[in-house]
C-alpha positions in Angstrom: -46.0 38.6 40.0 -43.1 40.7 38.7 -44.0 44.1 37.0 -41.1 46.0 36.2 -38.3 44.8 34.0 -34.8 45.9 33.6 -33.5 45.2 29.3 -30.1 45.8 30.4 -30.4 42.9 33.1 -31.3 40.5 30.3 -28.9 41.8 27.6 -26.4 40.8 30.2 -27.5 37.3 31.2 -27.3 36.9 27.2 -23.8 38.1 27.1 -23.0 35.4 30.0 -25.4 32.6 28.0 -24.8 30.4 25.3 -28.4 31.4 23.7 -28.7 34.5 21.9 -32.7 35.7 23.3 -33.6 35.5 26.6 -37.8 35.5 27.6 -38.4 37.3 30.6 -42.1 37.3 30.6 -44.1 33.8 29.2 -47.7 33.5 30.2 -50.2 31.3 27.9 -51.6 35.0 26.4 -48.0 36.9 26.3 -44.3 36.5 25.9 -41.5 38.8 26.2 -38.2 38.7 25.4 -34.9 40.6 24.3 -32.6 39.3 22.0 -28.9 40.4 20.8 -26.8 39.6 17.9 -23.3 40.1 17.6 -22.0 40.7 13.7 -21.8 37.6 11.7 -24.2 35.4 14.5 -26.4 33.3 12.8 -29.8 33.5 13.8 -31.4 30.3 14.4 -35.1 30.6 15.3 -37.7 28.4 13.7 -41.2 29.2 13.1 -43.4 29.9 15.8 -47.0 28.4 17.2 -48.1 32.4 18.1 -47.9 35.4 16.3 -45.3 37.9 16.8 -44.0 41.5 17.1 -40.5 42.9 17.0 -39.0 46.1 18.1 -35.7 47.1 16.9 -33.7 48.3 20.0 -30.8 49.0 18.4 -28.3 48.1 15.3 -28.8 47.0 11.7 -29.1 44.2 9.5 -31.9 42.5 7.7 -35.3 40.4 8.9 -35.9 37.9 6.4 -39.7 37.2 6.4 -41.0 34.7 3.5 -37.9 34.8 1.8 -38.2 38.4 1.5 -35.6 41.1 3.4 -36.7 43.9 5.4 -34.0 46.2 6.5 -34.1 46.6 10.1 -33.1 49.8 12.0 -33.8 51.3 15.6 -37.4 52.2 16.6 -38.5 49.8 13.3 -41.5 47.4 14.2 -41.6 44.3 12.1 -45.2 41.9 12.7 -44.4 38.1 12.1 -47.8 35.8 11.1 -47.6 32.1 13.4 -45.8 29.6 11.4 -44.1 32.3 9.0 -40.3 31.3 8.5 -38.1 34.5 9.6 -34.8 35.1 11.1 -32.3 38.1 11.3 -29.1 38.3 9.4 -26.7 40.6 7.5 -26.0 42.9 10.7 -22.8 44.4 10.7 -23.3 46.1 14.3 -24.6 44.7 17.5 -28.5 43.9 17.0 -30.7 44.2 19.9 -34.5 43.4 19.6 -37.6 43.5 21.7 -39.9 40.8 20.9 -43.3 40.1 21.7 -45.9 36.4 21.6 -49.2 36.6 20.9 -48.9 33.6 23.6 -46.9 31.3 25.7 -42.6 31.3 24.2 -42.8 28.0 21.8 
């Protein structure tokens, strides 16, 4: 079992990917996983089946959570309820988040 993870590793696999996230860890209790915007990307994610918690890496923008906006900036930590519509949008610099399951990547 792997324990040690490099971010930059995944951020590049992203960068060489059509998909904008990239889950490096996704066991039935936990799920890990970076994701990166570029300015103007539209964020496409649809509720999930597990709660959720995000770390702002790095970058700006907005999370939208229940139709209402939360502005996001580095070191901010954002919780997200299971079946709770949210995406990210409005950044105007590259967006890089840490997020994290309550369970298994839906």
């Amino acid at each position: 079992m792997k324990l040690e993870y490099d971010l930059n590793a995944y951020v590049e696999k992203i960068k060489n990917n059509p998909s904008y996230f990239q889950t490096f860890i996704n066991k039935q209790s936990l799920a890990t996983g970076v994701l990166v915007l570029q300015p103007g990307e539209e964020d496409t994610q649809e509720p999930h089946d597990s709660d959720e918690v995000y770390l702002v890496l790095s970058g700006d923008g907005f999370l939208k959570i229940n139709n209402k906006d939360y502005k996001v900036s580095k070191d901010k930590l954002f919780f997200v309820a299971k079946d709770v519509e949210h995406y990210f949008h409005g950044n105007t610099k590259e967006l890089k988040v840490l997020y994290f399951f309550g369970g298994p990547d839906s």
